[in-house]
C-alpha positions as a LaTeX table, in Angstrom:
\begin{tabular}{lrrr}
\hline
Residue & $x$ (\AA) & $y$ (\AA) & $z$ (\AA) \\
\hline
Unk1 & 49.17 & $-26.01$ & $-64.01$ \\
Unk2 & 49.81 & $-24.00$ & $-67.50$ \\
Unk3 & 48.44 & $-20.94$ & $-67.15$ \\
Unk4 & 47.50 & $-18.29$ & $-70.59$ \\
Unk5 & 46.64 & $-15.30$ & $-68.39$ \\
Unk6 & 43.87 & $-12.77$ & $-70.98$ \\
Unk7 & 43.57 & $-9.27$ & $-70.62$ \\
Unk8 & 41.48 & $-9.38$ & $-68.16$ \\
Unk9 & 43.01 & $-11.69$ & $-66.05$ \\
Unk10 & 41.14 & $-15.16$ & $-67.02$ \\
Unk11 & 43.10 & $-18.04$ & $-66.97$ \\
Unk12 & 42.32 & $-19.29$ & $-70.65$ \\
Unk13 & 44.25 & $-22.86$ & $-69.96$ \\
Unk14 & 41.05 & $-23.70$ & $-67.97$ \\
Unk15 & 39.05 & $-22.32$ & $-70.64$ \\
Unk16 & 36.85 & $-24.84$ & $-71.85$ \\
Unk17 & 36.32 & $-23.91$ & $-75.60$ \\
Unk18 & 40.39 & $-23.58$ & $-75.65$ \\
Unk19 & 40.49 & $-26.87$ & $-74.30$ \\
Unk20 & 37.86 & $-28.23$ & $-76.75$ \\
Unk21 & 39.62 & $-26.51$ & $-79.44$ \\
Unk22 & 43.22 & $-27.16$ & $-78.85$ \\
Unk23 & 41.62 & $-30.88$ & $-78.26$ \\
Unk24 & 39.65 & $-30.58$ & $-81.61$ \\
Unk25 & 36.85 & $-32.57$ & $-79.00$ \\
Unk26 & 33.44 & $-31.97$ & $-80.63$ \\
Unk27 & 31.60 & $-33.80$ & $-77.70$ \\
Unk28 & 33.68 & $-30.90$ & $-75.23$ \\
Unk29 & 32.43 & $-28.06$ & $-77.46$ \\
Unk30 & 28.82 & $-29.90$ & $-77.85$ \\
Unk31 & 28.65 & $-29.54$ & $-73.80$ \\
Unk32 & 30.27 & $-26.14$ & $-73.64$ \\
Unk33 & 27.54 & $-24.50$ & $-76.07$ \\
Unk34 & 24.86 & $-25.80$ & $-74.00$ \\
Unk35 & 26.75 & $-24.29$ & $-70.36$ \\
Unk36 & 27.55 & $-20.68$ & $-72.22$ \\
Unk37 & 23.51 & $-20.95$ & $-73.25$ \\
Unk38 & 22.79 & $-20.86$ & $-69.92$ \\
Unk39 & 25.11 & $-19.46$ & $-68.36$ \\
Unk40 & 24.98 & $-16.15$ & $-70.59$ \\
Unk41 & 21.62 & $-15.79$ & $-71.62$ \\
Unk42 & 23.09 & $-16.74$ & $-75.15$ \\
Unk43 & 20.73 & $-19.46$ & $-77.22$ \\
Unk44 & 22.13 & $-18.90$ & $-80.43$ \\
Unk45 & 25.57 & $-20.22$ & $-79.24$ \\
Unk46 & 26.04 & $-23.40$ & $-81.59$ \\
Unk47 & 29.02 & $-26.14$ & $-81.17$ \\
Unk48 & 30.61 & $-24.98$ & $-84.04$ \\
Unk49 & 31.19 & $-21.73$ & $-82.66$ \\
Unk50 & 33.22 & $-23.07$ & $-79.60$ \\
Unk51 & 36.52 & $-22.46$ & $-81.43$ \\
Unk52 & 39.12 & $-20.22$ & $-79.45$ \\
Unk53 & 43.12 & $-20.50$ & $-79.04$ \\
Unk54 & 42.87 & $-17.98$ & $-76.44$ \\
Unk55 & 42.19 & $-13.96$ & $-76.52$ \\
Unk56 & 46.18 & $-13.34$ & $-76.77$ \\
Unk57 & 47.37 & $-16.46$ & $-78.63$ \\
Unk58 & 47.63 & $-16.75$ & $-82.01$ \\
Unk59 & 45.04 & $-18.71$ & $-83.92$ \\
Unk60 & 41.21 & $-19.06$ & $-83.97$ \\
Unk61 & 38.84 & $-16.60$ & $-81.25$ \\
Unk62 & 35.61 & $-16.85$ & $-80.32$ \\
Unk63 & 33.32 & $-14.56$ & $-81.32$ \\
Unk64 & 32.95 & $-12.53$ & $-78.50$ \\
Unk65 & 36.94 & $-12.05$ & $-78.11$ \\
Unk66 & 37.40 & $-9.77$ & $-81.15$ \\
Unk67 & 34.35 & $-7.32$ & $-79.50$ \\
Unk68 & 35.84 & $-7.22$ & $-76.10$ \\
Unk69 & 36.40 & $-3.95$ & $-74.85$ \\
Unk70 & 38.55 & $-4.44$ & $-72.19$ \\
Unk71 & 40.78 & $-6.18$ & $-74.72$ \\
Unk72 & 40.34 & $-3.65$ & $-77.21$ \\
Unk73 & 41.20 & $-1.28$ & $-74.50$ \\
Unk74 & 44.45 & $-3.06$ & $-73.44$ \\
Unk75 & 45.39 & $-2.86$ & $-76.91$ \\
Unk76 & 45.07 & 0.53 & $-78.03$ \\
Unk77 & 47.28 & 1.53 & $-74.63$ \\
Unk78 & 50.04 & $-1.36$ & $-75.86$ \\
Unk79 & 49.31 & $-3.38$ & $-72.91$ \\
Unk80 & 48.91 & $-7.14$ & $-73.06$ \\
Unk81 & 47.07 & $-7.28$ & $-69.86$ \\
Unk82 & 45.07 & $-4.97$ & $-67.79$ \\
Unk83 & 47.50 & $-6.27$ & $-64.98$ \\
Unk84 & 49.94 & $-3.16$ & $-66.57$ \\
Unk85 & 47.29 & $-0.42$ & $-66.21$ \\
Unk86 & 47.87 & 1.96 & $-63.33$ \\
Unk87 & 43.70 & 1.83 & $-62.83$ \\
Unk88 & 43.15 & $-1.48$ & $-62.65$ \\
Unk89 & 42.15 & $-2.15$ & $-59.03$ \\
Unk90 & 39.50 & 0.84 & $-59.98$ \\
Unk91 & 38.78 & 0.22 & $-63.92$ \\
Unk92 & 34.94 & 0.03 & $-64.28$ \\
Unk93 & 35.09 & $-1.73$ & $-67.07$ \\
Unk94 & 37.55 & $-4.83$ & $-66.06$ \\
Unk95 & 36.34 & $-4.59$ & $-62.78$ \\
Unk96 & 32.89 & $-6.34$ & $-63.85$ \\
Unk97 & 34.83 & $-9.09$ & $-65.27$ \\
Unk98 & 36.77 & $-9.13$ & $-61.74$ \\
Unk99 & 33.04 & $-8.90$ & $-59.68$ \\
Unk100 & 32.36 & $-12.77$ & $-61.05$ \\
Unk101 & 35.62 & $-13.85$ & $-61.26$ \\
Unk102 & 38.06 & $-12.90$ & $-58.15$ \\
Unk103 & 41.00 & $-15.24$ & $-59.43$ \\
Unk104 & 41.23 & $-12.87$ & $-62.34$ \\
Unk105 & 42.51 & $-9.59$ & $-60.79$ \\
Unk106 & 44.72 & $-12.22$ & $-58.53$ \\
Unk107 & 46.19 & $-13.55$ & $-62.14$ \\
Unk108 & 46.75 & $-10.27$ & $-63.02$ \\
Unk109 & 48.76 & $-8.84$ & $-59.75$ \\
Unk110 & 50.83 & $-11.92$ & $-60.16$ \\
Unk111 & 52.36 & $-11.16$ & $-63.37$ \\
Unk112 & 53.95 & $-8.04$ & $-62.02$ \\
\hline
\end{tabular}
């Protein structure tokens, strides 16, 4: 299985706006808005806003991507993952990404 590991670990090859998007699948992206609506609290979150090539690929983001802190973070220390931090088995702020997701900080140990 490909794997497009983000910053913070996700796997965005299983991600499904990247696979609607690479796809161009509007039916995919139709289903995905309604999920992320419920699954985040998030009504305003529209079809035509599940567009995303992946947080460290080139090429369209979703919304959120260009806000995220923990990329942001990676970034400004010239990291393309967390996985090169010496905090991140204590970081606060990918750790709540890590809480949800346990695969993530697994992605992450196994690019070193």
């Amino acid at each position: 299985m490909e794997k497009l590991i983000s910053c913070c670990g996700l796997n965005c090859a299983t991600c499904d706006a990247r696979i609607a998007t690479i796809a161009d699948d509007y039916e995919m992206r139709v289903k995905t808005a309604e999920a992320w609506k419920a699954q985040f609290n998030a009504p305003d979150i529209t079809p035509e806003m599940i567009n995303c090539t992946g947080c460290r690929e080139p090429g369209v983001k979703f919304g959120h991507v260009t806000q995220c802190e923990i990329r942001i973070c990676a970034n400004s220390k010239g990291f393309q993952t967390c996985g090169e931090c010496e905090i991140l088995e204590t970081c606060t702020l990918v750790g709540n990404v890590h809480k949800f997701a346990p695969e993530a900080l697994q992605n992450l140990k196994s690019l070193n």
